[in-house]
Structure formats: C-alpha cells, structure tokens
FILUM-582659 format. One record per residue (C-alpha): chain; x, y, z. Coordinates in Angstrom, 2 decimals. Example, Ala and Ser with C-alpha at 12.3 -4.5 7.8 and 13.67 -1.06 7.14 Angstrom:
BEGIN
node cadena A | u 12.30 | v -4.50 | w 7.80
node cadena A | u 13.67 | v -1.06 | w 7.14
***
This chain:
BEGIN
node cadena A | u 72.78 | v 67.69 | w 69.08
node cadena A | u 74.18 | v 70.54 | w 71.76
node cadena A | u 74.94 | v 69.69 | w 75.32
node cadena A | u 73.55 | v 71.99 | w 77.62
node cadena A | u 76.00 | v 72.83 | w 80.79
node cadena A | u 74.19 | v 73.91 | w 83.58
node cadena A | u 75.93 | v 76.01 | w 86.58
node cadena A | u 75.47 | v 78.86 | w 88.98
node cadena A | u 78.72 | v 80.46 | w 87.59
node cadena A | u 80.25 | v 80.62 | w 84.14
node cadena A | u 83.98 | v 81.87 | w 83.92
node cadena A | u 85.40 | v 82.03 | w 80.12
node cadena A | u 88.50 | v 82.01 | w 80.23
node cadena A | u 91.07 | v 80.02 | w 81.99
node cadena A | u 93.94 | v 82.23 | w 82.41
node cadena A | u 95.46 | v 83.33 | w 86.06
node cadena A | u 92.32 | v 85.95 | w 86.45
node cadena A | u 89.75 | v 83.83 | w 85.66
node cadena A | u 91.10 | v 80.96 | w 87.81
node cadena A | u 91.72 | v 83.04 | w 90.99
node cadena A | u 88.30 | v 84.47 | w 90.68
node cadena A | u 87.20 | v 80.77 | w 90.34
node cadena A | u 89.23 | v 79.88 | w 93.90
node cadena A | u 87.56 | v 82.89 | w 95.76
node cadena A | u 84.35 | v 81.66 | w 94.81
node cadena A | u 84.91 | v 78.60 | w 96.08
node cadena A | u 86.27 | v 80.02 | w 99.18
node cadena A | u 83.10 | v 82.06 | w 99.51
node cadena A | u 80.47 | v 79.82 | w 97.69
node cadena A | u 81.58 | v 76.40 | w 98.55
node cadena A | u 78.29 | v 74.38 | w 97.57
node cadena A | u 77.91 | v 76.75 | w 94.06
node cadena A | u 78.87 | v 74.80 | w 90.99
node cadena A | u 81.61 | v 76.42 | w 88.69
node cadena A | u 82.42 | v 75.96 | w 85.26
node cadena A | u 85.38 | v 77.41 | w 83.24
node cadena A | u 85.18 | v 77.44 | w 79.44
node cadena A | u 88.85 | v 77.48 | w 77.61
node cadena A | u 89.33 | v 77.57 | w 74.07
node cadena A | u 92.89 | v 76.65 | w 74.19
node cadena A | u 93.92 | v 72.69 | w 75.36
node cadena A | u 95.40 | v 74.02 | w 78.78
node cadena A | u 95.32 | v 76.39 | w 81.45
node cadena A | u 97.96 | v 79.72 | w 80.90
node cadena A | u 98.33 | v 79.46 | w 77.39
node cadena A | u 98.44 | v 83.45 | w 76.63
node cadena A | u 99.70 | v 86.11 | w 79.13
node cadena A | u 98.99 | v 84.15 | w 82.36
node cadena A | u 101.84 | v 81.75 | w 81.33
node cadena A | u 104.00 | v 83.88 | w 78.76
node cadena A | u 105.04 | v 86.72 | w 81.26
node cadena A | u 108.12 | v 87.40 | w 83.33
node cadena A | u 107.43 | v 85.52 | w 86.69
node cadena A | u 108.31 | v 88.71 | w 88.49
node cadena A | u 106.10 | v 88.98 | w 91.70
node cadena A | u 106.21 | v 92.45 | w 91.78
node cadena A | u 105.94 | v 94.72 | w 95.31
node cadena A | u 103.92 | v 97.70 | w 94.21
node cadena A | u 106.20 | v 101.06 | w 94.41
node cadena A | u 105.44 | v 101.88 | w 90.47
node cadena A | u 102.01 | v 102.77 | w 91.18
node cadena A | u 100.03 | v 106.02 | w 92.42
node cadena A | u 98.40 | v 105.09 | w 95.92
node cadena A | u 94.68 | v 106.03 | w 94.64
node cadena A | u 95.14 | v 103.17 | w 91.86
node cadena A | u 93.83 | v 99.78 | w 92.36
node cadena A | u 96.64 | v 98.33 | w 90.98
node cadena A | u 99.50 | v 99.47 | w 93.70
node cadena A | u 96.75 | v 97.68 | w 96.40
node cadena A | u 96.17 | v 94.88 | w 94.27
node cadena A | u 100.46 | v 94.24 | w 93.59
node cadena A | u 101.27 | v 94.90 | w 97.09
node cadena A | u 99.08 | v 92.62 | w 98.64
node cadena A | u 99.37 | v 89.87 | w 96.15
node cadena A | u 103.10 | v 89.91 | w 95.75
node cadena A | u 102.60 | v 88.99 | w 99.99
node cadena A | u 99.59 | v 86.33 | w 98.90
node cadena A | u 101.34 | v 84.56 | w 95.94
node cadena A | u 104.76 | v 84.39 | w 97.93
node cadena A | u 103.02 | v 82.35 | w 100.79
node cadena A | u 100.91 | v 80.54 | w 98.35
node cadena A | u 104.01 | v 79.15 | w 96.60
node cadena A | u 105.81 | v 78.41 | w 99.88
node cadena A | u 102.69 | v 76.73 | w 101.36
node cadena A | u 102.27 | v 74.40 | w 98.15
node cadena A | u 106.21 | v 73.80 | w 97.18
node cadena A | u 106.28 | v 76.03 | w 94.54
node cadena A | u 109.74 | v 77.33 | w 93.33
node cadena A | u 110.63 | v 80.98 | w 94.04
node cadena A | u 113.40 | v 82.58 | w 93.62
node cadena A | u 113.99 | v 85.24 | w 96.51
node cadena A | u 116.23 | v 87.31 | w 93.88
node cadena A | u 114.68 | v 91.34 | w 95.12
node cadena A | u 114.90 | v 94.07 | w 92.82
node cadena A | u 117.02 | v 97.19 | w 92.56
node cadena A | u 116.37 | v 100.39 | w 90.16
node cadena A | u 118.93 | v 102.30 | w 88.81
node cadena A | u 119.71 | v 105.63 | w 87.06
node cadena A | u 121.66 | v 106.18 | w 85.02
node cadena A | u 122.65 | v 109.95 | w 85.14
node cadena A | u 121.71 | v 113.13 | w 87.79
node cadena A | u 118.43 | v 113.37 | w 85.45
node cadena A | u 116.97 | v 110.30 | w 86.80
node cadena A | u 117.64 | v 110.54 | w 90.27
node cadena A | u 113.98 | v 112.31 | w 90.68
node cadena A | u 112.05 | v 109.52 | w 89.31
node cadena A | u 114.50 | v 107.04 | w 92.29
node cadena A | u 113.09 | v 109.36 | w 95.19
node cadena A | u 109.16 | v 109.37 | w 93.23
node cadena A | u 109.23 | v 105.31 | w 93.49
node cadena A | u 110.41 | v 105.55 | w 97.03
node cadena A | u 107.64 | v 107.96 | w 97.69
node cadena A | u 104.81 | v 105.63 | w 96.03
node cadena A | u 105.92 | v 103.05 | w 97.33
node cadena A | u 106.14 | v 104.45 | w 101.16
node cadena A | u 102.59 | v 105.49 | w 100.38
node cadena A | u 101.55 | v 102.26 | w 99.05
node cadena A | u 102.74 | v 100.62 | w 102.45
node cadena A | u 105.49 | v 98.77 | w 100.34
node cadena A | u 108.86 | v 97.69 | w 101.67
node cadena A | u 111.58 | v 100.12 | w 99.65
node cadena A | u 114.65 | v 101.86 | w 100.25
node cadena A | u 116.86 | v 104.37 | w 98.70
node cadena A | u 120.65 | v 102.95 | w 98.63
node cadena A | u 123.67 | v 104.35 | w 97.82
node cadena A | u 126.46 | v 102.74 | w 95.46
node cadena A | u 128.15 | v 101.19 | w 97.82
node cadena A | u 124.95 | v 99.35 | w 99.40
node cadena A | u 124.11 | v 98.46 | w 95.63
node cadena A | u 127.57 | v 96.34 | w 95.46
node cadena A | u 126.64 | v 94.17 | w 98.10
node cadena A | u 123.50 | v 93.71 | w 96.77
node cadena A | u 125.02 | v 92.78 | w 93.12
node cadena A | u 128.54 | v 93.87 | w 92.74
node cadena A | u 127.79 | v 94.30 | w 88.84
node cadena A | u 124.86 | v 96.25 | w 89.00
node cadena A | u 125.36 | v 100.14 | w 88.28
node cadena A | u 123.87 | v 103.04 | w 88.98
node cadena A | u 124.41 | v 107.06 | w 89.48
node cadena A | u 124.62 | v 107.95 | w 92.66
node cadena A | u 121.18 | v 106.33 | w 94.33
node cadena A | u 119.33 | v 102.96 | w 93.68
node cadena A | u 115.91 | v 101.85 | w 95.15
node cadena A | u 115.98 | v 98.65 | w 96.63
node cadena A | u 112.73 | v 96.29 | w 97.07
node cadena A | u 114.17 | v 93.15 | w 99.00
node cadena A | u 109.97 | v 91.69 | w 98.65
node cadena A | u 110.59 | v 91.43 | w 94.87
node cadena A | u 111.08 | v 87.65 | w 93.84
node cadena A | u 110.43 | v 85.66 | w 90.44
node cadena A | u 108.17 | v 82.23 | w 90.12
node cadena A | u 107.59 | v 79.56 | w 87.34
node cadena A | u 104.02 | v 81.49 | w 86.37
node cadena A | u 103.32 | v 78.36 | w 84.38
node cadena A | u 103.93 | v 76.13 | w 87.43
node cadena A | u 101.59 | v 78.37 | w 89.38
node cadena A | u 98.65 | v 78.10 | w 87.09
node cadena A | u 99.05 | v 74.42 | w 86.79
node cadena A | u 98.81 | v 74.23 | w 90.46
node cadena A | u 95.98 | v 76.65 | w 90.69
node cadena A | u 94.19 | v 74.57 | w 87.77
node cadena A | u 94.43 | v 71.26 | w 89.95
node cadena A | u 93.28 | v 73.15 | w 93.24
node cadena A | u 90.04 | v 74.25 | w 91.68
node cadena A | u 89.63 | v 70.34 | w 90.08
node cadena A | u 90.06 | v 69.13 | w 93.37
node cadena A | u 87.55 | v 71.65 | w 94.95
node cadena A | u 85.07 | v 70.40 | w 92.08
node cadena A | u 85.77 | v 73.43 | w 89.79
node cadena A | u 85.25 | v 71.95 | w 86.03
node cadena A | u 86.79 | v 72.84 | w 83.30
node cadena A | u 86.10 | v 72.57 | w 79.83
node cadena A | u 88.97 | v 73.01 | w 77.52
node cadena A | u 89.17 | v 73.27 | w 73.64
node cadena A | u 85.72 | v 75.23 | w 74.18
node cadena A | u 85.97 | v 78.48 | w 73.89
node cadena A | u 82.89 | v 81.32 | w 73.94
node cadena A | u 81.83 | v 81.58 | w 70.25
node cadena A | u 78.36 | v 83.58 | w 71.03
node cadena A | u 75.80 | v 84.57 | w 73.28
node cadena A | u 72.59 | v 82.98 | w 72.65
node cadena A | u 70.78 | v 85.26 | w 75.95
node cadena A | u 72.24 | v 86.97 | w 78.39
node cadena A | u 72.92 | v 83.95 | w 80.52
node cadena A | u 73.53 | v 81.24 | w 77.88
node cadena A | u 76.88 | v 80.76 | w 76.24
node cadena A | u 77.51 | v 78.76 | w 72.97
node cadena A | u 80.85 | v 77.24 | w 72.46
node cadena A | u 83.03 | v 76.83 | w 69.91
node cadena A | u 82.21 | v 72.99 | w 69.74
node cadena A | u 78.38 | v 74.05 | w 69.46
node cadena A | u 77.66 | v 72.92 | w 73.27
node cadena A | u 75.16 | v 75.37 | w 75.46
node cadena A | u 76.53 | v 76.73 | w 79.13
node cadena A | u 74.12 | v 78.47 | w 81.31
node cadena A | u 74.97 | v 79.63 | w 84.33
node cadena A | u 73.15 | v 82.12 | w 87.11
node cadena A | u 76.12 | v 84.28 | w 86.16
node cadena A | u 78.41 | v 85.17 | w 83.82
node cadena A | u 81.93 | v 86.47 | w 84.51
node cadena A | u 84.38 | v 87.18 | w 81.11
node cadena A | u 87.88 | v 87.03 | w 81.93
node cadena A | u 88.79 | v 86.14 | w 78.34
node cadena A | u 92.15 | v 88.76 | w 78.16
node cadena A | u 92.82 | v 90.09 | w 74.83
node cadena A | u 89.46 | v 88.81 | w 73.70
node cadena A | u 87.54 | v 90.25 | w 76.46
node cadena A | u 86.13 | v 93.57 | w 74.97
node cadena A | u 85.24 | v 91.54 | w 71.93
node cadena A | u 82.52 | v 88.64 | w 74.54
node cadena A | u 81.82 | v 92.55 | w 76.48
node cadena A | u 80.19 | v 94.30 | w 73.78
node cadena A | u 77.99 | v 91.43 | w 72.86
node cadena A | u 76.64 | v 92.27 | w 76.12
node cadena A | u 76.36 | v 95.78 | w 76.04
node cadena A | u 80.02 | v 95.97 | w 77.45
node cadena A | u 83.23 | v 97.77 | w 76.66
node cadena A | u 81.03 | v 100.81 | w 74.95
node cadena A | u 84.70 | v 103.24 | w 74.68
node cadena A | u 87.61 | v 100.18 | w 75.30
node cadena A | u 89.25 | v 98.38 | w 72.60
node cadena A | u 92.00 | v 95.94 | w 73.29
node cadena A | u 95.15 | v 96.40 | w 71.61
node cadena A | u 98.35 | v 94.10 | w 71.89
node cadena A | u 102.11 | v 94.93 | w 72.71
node cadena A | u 103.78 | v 92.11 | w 71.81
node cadena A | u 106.71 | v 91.42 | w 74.91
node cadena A | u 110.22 | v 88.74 | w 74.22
node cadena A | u 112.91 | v 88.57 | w 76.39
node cadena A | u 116.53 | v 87.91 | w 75.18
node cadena A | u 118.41 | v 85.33 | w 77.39
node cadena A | u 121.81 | v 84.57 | w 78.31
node cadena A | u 122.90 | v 81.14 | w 77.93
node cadena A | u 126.94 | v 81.33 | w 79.45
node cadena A | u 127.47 | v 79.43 | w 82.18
node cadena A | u 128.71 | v 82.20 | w 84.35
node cadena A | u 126.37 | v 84.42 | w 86.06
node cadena A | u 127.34 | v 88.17 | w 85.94
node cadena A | u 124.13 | v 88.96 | w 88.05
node cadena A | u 121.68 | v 87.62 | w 90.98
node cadena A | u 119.27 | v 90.32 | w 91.00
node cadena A | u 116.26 | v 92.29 | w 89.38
node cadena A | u 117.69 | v 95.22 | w 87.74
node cadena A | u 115.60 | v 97.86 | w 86.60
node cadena A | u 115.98 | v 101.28 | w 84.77
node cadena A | u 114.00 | v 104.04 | w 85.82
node cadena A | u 110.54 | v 104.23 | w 83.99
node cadena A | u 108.26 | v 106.52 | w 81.98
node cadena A | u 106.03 | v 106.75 | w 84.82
node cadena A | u 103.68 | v 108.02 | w 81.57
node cadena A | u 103.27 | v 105.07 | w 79.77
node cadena A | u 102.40 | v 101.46 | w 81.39
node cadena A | u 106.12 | v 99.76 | w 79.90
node cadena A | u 108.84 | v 99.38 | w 82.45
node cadena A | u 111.63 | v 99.83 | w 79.95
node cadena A | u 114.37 | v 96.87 | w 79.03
node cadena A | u 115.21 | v 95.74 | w 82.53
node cadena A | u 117.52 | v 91.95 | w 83.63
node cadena A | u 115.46 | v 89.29 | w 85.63
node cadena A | u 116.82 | v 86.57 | w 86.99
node cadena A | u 114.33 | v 83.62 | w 86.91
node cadena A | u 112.88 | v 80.84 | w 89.42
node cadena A | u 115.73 | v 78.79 | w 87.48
node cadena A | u 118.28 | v 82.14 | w 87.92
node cadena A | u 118.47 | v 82.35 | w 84.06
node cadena A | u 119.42 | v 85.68 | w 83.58
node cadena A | u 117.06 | v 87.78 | w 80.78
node cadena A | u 116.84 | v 90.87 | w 79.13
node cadena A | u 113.51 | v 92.59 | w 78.19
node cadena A | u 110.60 | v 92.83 | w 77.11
node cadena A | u 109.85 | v 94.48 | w 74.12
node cadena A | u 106.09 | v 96.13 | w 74.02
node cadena A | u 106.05 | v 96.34 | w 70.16
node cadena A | u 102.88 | v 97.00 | w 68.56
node cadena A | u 101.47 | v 93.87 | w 67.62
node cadena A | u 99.45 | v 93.47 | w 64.11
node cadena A | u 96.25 | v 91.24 | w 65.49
node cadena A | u 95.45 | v 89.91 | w 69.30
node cadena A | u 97.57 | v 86.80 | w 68.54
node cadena A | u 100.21 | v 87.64 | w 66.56
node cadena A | u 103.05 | v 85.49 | w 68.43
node cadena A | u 105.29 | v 85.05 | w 65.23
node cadena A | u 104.98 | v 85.29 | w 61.83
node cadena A | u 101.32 | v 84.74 | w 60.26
node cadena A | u 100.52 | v 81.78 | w 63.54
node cadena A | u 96.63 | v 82.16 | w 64.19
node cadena A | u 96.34 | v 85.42 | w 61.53
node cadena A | u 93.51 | v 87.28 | w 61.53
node cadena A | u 92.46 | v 89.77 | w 58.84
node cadena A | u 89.33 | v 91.63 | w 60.66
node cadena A | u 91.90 | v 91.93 | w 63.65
node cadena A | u 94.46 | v 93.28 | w 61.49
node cadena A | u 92.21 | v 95.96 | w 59.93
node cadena A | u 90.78 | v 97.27 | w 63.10
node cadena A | u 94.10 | v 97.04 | w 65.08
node cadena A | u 96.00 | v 98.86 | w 62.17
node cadena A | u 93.48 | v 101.55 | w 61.90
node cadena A | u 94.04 | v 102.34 | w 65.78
node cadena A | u 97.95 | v 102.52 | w 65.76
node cadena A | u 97.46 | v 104.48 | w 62.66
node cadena A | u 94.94 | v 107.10 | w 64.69
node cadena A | u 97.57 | v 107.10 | w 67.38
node cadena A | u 100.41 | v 107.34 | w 65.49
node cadena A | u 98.86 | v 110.59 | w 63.54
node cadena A | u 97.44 | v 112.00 | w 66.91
node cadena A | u 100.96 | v 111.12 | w 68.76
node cadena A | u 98.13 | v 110.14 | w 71.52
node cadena A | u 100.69 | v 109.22 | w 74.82
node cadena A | u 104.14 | v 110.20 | w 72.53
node cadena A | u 102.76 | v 107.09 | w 70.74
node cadena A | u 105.40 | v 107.95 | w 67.33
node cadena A | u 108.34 | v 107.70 | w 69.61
node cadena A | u 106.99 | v 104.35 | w 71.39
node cadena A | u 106.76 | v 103.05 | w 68.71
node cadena A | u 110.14 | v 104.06 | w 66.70
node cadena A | u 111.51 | v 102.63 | w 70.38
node cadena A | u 110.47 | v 99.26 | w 70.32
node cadena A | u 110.54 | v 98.63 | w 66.58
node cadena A | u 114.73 | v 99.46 | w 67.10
node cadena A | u 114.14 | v 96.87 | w 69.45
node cadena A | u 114.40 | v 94.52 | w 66.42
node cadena A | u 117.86 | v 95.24 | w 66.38
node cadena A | u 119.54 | v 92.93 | w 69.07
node cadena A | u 123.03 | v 95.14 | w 69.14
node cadena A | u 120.45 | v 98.19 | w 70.18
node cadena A | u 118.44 | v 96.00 | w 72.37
node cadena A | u 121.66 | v 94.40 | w 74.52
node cadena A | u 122.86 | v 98.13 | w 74.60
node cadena A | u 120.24 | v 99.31 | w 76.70
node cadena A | u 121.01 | v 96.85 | w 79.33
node cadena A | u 124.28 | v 97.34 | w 78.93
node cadena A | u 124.11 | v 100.56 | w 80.59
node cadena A | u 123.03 | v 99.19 | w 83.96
node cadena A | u 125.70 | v 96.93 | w 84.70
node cadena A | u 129.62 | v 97.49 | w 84.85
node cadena A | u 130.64 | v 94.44 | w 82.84
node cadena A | u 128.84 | v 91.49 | w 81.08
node cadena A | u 129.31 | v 89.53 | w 77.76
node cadena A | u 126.86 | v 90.85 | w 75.28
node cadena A | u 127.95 | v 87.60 | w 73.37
node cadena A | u 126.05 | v 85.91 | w 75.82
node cadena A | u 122.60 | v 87.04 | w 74.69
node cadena A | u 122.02 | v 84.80 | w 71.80
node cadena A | u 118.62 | v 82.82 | w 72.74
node cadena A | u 114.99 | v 84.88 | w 72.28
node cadena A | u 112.18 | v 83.75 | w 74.82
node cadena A | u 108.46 | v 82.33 | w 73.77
node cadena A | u 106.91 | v 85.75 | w 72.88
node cadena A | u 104.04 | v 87.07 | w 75.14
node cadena A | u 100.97 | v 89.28 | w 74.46
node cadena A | u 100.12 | v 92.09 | w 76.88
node cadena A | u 96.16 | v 93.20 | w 76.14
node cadena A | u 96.51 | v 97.40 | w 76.73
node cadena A | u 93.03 | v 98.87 | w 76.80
node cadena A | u 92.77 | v 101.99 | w 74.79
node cadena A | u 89.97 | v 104.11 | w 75.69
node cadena A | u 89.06 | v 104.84 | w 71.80
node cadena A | u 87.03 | v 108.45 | w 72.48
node cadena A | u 90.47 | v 109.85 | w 74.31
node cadena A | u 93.23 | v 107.43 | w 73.07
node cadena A | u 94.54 | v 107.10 | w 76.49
node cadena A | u 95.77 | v 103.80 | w 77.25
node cadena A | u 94.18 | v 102.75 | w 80.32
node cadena A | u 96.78 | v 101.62 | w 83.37
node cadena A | u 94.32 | v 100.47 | w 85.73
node cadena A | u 92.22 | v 97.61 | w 86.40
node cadena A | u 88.97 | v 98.36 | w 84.48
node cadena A | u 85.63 | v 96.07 | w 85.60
node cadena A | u 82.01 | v 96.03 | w 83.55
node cadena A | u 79.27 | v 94.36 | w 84.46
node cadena A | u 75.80 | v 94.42 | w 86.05
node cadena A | u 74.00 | v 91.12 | w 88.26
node cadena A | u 74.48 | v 89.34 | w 85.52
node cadena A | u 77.57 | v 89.44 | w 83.87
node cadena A | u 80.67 | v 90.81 | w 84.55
node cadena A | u 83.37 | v 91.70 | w 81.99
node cadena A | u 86.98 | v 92.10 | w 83.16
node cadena A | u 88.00 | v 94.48 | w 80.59
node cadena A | u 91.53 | v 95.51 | w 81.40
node cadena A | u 93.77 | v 92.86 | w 83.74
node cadena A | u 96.80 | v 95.02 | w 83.29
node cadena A | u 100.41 | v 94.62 | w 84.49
node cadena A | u 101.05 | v 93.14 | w 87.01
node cadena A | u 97.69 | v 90.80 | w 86.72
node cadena A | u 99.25 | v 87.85 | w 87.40
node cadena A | u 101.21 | v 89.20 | w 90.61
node cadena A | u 97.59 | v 91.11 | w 91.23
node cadena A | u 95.53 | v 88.01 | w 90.83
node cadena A | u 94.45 | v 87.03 | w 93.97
node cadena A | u 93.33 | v 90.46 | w 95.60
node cadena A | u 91.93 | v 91.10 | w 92.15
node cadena A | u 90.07 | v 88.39 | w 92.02
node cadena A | u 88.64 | v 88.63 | w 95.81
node cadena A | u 87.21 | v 92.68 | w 94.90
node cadena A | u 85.79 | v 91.55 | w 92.06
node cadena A | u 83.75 | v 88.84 | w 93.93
node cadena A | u 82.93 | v 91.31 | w 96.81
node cadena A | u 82.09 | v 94.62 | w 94.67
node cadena A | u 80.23 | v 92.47 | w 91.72
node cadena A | u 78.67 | v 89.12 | w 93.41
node cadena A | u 78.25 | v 89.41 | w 96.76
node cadena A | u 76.56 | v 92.57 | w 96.03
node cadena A | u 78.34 | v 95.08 | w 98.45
node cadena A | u 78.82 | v 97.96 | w 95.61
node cadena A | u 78.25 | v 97.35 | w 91.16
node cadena A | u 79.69 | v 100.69 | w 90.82
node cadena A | u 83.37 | v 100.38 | w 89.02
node cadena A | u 86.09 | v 101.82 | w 91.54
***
C-alpha cells in the first residue's frame, strides 16, 4: 500500500538548485514543512557535484542577463558561506588570455561586461600577468578577476544537505518523481504519494521531461554536453591560477581553460561533447533508447541546419577525444609545462543546455515556468552552482511570495 507524504512544499530534485531554493524557504517560511524527493542515494550526484568548483565573478555575461546578477552576487554569497561554515576554498583568481592581436577585442569586451556587471576586473599587461603566474602567457593584455576562487562543490552540497536536515528540511532519497497523479500529487518511483501546497521541479536534465506533464516546457528540450577534465598528477606545480582563453562569446562553452582546485590540483578542460542520452557518463551506464532517439534526432536537425555553427562544435569537441589535440590547446596559454603530466581523466559531468526546439537556439539564460502551483526550473545553466543562492532567492520572490509570475 502507498504512503502518502503530506507538505506545503515539494522540491524534486536534490541537486545545488533545488537545495538552495529549499534554504530560502526556510529563511522565509520557517514554520512551512519541506520535502525533497531524490532519485539518486545522495545529494549532488549529477551536475551539482560533477562540475569544476570554480566560483565564478560574472564578467562573461551581458548586464541585461540574469545570469551576470545571479554569478556576481553569488560568487560574493558562496565565498562567505564557505568561510562562515569551514569550508575549503582556494583563493586561486582567474586571468584570461589571448593568444594573438585578434583576441585582444574580446579582453577589453569582458572588461566592459564585467565593469557593467559591477564585477571586480582589470586589464593587465604581461608583465603584471608574471607576478600573477610567471607561466601563464598571453599577447599583449590579460584580464584579471582577483574574486575568482575554486571550492570542493561536493563538500558544499553535503553541507547544504545537513543545514536543511537540521532546519527540519526532509529528504527522501532513492525516490525519484515517476508521475503526476494531479497537479499537486507526485508518485514516486517506490510507488509512495507526495502532496504538497506546491510544487517546485528542479530535476536538471530531467526537468523539461516532469514540465511538460504539467503543461510546461511547450518549445525547450534538454540536451546534454557531456564535460571531463584531464589532470596533472606531477608533483611540481607549473601553475597557481585560473587560466582562461578568450571565449566564443556565441556559444555558452568557455573553451579548454587550467583550474587549479580547492586541493590546487591543476586540470585541463572540459570537453562539451554531444552526449547520446541525459546520462550518458561512460559507455552504455544507465542507457536509454527513447533518450537516444529523441536526442539523436535533435543533433541531427542541428547538425543539418548548422543552428549556432553547431557542425564545427561539434567536429571541435569530438577532436577532443584525442588527448595530444586536447593538451595542445592548453598548451598555448602557458610558456612551459610537461604535457606528460596529463595522464589522469576526471569523473565525467553532464551540463543540461536547453534548446529552444522552434528556433534551435540554445538558451544561455536562466529560464523559469510555472504558475501558483508549480514551478519548473527549466534551464539552471552555467554557472548554476556559483548562481545558486541568488537564483534560488528570485525564484522564491517572483514565483511564491507572489510579487511578479511573469518569467524575467
């Protein structure tokens, strides 16, 4: 016989989004009950625990976008939150580089957005880049964000995960949403009934999938990149800070860029390779054949329309196979390092890229559905887990508390 799970609010999904909007209810609704359905065993299983750590300042971004407020308030958010609970951080800053007279124009654009966006960035010269990071290269100019920094964003999560216990958040974990029954009640996976007062799906790469049960995610379709880093495992270490190439400011990938993480191992990456189905981590693990079909059928439109220079994305990161071609493009940002050194791959992550299926645009802003009932975060992009806590506080003022449901 089902359980039924009463509660004023439902949250599927117990990634960094779903857990932060979790906290600022709590903040705000202290005496509401909260329950957060998980089909995996643990908190941060997917992209909440698989990306780069990076909290990232907010310069990439256009100033109308929610994302450059979002970043540039929650890079200042998560920092104190990690010094306030003990958290490691590493205090590592960033620097982006160009590699020839070409991309000198995209340096001074970053400075610009990020001057706009209120963010703490500087245009340096090569000598002000070698005291920085004497190996780091670059032609002529670098930006410099001194705000950037790298955390354990499994060791966050964790954290966040006992807060919200302690606050009387529960969670309910190998459970995840297999149906609506009405608009209100959820069944789970293990056959149990949750009903809540309201709804809120921030299930990441599954999320348009629970939205269009409701009525949700009407033009969106998620499809995945699938992101690895390459680390180095010497025991010297050839640099101490973020180093960054100069990106497509078209298309939502930052390009093959070093990080050095909360334990200063030094990486190279990510790739954003098309993946085959929502979890398709490494060879046929957790398969899917309907995902496969649909997901194939939408790189295949794009890769006949070319929608975003999608052919030569594409050609990019599946070169990326090749580790001599991968190493080589970081090679070109530093003066000297031991491409020897790169030998171990990282635990692959999934980003879940909206694609808005009428104009096969991929969509790189935070995209919100959802009425007094539910709401349906349909597109936590990059960087959602530095954007978390902002995120999560708009979405609880513009969808609960009733100020605005109209989708910024």
């Amino acid at each position: 016989m089902s359980n039924v799970i009463n509660s004023d609010y439902l949250i599927i999904g117990a990634g960094v989004i779903g857990m932060a909007i979790a906290r600022e209810l709590k903040e705000k609704f202290p005496q509401k009950s909260i329950v957060v359905l998980e089909k995996e065993d643990d908190v941060a299983k997917h992209s909440s625990g698989r990306n780069s750590g990076v909290l990232h300042a907010g310069f990439y971004y256009t100033a109308d976008s929610l994302k450059a407020k979002f970043t540039r308030d929650g890079n200042r958010i998560l920092t104190k939150y990690c010094e306030d609970n003990g958290l490691r951080i590493n205090k590592c800053h960033k620097v982006v580089v160009a590699s020839d007279a070409s991309e000198l124009e995209g340096i001074y654009e970053l400075e610009k957005r990020g001057k706009v966006n209120g963010v703490n960035v500087k245009i340096i010269d090569e000598e002000e880049l070698a005291q920085i990071d004497p190996n780091a290269k670059t032609y002529q100019k670098a930006l410099y964000s001194p705000d950037t920094s790298t955390v354990d964003p499994v060791e966050v999560n964790q954290h966040l995960c006992k807060e919200l216990k302690e606050k009387g958040v529960t969670f309910y974990f190998n459970e995840g949403y297999a149906q609506k029954i009405d608009t209100l009640t959820v069944k789970s996976t293990q056959g149990n009934l949750f009903k809540a007062k309201k709804v809120i799906n921030a299930a990441g790469l599954y999320a348009d999938k629970i939205a269009k049960d409701y009525g949700y995610s009407k033009d969106y379709v998620i499809i995945p990149f699938k992101g690895i880093y390459l680390k180095y495992t010497k025991d010297d270490k050839p640099i101490n800070t973020n180093i960054y190439p100069v990106p497509n400011l078209n298309n939502p990938f930052l390009g093959v860029h070093y990080t050095v993480t909360v334990d200063n191992i030094i990486k190279i990456g990510p790739t954003a390779i098309p993946a085959f189905w929502r979890e398709n981590y490494k060879g046929l693990s957790r398969f899917n054949l309907s995902e496969l079909i649909s997901i194939l059928g939408y790189e295949i439109k794009l890769f006949i329309t070319n929608a975003f220079n999608f052919r030569a994305l594409a050609f990019e990161e599946i070169h990326k196979y090749s580790k001599k071609y991968f190493v080589g493009l970081a090679t070109k940002m530093v003066k000297k390092i031991d491409v020897e050194g790169f030998n171990e791959w990282s635990k692959p992550g999934i980003r879940a890229q909206l694609l808005n299926t009428k104009t096969l645009e991929l969509l790189q802003d935070f995209v919100v559905e959802g009425d007094d009932e539910t709401i349906h975060v349909l597109n936590a992009v990059s960087p959602a887990f530095t954007s978390s806590f902002p995120f999560a506080e708009w979405v609880v003022e513009n969808y609960i508390e009733g100020k605005s449901n109209e989708n910024n």
